[in-house]
ChimeraX commands (.cxc) that place a marker at each C-alpha (Angstrom):
marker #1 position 63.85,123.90,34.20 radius 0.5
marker #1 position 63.10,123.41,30.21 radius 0.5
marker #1 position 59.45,125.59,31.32 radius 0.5
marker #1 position 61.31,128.13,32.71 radius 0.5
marker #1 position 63.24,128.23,29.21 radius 0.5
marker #1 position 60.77,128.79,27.55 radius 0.5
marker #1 position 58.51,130.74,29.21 radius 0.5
marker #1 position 61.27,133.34,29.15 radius 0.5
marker #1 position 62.08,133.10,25.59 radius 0.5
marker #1 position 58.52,133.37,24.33 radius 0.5
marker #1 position 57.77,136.73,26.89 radius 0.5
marker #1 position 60.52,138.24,25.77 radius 0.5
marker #1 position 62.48,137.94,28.87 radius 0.5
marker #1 position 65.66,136.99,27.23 radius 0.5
marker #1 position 67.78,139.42,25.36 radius 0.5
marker #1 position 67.13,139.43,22.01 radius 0.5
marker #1 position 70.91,139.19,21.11 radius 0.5
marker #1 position 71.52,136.02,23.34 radius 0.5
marker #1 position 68.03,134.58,22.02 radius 0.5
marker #1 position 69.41,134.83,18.07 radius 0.5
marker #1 position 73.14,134.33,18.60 radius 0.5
marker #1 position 73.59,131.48,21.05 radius 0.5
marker #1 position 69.77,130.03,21.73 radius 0.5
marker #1 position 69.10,129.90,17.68 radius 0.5
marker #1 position 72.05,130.36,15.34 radius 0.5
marker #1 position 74.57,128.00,17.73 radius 0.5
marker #1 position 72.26,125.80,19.34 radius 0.5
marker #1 position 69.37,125.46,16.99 radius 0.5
marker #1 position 72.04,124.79,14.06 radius 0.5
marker #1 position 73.49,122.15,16.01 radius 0.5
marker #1 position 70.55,120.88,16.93 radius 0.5
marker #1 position 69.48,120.78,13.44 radius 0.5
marker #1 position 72.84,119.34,12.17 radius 0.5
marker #1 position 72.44,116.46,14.96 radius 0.5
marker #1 position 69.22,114.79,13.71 radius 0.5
marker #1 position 70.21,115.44,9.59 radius 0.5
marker #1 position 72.94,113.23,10.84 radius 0.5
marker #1 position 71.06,110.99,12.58 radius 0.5
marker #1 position 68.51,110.61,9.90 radius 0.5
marker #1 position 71.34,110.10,7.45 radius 0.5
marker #1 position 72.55,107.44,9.42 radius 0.5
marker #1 position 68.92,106.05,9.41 radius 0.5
marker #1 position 68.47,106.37,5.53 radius 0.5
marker #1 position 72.49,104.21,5.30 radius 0.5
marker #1 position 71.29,101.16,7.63 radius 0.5
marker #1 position 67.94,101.02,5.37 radius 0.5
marker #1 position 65.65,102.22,7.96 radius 0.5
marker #1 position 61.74,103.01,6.71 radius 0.5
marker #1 position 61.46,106.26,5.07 radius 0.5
marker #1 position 58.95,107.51,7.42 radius 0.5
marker #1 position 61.20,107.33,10.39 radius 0.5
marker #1 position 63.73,108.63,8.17 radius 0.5
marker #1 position 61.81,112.38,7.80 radius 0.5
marker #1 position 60.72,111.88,11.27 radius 0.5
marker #1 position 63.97,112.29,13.03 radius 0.5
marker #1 position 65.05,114.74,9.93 radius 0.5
marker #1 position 61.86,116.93,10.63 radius 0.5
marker #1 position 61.61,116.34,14.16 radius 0.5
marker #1 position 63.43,119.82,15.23 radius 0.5
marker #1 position 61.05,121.36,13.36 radius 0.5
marker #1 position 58.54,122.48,15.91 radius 0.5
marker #1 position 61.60,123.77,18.24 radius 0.5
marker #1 position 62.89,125.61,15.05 radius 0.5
marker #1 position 59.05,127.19,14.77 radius 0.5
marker #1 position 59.02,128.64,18.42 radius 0.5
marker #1 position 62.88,130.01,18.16 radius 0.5
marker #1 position 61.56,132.09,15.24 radius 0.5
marker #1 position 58.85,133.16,16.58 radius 0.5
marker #1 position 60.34,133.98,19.88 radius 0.5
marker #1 position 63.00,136.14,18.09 radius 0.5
marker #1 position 59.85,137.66,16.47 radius 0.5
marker #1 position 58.04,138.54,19.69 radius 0.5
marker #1 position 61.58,139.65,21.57 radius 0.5
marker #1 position 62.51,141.99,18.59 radius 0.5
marker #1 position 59.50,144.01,17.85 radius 0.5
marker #1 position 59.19,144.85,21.77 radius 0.5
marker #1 position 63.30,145.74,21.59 radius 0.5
marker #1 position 62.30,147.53,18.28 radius 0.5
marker #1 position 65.14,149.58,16.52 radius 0.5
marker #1 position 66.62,148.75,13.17 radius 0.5
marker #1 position 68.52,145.66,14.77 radius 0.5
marker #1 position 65.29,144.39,15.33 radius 0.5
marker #1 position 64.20,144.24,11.74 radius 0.5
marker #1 position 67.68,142.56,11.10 radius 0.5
marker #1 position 67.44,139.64,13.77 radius 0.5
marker #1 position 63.41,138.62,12.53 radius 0.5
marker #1 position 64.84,138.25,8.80 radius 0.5
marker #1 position 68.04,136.36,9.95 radius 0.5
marker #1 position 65.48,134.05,11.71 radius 0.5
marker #1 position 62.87,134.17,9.03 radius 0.5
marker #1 position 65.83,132.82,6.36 radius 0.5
marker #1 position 67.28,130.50,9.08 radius 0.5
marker #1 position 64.03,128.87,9.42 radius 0.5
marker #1 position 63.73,128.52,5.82 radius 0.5
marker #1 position 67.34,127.36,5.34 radius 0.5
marker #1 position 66.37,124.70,8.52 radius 0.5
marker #1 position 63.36,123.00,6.55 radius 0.5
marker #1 position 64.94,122.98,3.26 radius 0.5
marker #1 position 67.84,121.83,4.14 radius 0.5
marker link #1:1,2 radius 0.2
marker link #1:2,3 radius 0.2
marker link #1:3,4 radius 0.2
marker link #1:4,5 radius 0.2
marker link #1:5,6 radius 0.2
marker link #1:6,7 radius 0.2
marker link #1:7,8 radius 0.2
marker link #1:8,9 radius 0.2
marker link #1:9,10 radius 0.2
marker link #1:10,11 radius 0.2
marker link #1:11,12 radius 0.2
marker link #1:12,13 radius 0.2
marker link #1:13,14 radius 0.2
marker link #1:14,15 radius 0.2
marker link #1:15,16 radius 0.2
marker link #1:16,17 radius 0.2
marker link #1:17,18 radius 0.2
marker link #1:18,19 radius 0.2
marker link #1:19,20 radius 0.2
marker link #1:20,21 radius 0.2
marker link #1:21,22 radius 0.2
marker link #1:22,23 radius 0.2
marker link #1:23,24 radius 0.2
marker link #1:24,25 radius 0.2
marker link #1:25,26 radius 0.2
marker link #1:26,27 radius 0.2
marker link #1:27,28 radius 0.2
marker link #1:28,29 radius 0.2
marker link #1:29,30 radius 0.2
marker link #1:30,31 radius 0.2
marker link #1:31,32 radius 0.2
marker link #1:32,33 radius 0.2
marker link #1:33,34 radius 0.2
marker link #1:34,35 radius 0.2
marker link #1:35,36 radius 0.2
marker link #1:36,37 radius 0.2
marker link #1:37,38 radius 0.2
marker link #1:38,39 radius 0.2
marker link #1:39,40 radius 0.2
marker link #1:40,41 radius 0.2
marker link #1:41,42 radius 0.2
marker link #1:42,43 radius 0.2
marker link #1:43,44 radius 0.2
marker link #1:44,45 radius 0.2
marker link #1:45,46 radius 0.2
marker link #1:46,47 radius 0.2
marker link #1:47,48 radius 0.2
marker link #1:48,49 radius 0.2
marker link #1:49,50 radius 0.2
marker link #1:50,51 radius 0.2
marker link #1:51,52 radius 0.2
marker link #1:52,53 radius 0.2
marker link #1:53,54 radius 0.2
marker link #1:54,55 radius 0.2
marker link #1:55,56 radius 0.2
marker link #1:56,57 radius 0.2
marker link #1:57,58 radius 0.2
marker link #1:58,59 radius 0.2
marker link #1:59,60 radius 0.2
marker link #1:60,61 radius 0.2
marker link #1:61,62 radius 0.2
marker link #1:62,63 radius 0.2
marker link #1:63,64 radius 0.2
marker link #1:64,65 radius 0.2
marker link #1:65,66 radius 0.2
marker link #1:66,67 radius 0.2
marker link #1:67,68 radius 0.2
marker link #1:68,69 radius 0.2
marker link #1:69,70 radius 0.2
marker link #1:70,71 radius 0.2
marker link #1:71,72 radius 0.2
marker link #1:72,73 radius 0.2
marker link #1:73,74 radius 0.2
marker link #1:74,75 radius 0.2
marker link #1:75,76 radius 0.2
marker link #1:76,77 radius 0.2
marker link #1:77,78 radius 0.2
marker link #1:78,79 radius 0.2
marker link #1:79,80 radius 0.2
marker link #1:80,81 radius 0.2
marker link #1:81,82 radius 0.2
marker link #1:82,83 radius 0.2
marker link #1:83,84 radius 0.2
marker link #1:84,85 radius 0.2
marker link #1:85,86 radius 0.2
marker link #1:86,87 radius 0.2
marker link #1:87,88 radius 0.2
marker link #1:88,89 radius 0.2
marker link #1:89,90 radius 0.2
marker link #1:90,91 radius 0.2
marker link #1:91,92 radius 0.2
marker link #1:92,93 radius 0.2
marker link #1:93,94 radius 0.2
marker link #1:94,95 radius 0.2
marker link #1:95,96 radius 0.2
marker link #1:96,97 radius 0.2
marker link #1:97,98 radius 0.2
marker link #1:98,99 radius 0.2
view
C-alpha cells in the first residue's frame, strides 16, 4: 500500500542503498523527467502558465520527502557512505528544482 511505502522509507526501514539507488536516483528521476515533459507539452499547446509550473513543480513535495528520507536512513546507517548518499540527495534535490 503507498502508506506502507512510506512509512518504511521515512523510519528508516528501507536500506539506505535501495532508498538512494532505485527509490530516488531511478524512480524519482523518472518521475521528475515525466512531468518536465508533460509540462513541456503543456507550455507547446499554449496552456496557462500557472498550470504550466504546476505539473513542472508538482514532484516537488515527493522529491522533498525522498531527501529527507535518505537523510533520516543514513545518519542511523552512519559510516562514511552515509555522508556520501545525504550529499548525492542534497545535489539531486537541487538539480530536481532547478532543472
Amino acid at each position: 500500500m503507498i502508506a506502507d511505502f512510506f512509512r518504511s522509507r521515512w523510519l528508516g526501514e528501507v536500506p539506505v542503498d535501495r532508498l538512494f539507488w532505485r527509490d530516488m536516483m531511478l524512480v524519482g528521476t523518472v518521475i521528475n523527467i515525466a512531468s518536465s515533459a508533460a509540462a513541456l507539452i503543456l507550455l507547446g499547446m499554449k496552456m496557462p502558465l500557472g498550470l504550466v509550473l504546476a505539473v513542472h513543480f508538482a514532484p516537488v513535495p515527493y522529491n522533498v520527502f525522498l531527501t529527507l528520507a535518505v537523510w533520516r536512513t543514513a545518519e542511523k546507517a552512519g559510516g562514511a557512505r552515509a555522508s556520501l548518499f545525504m550529499l548525492g540527495s542534497a545535489l539531486w534535490l537541487i538539480a530536481t528544482i532547478v532543472v
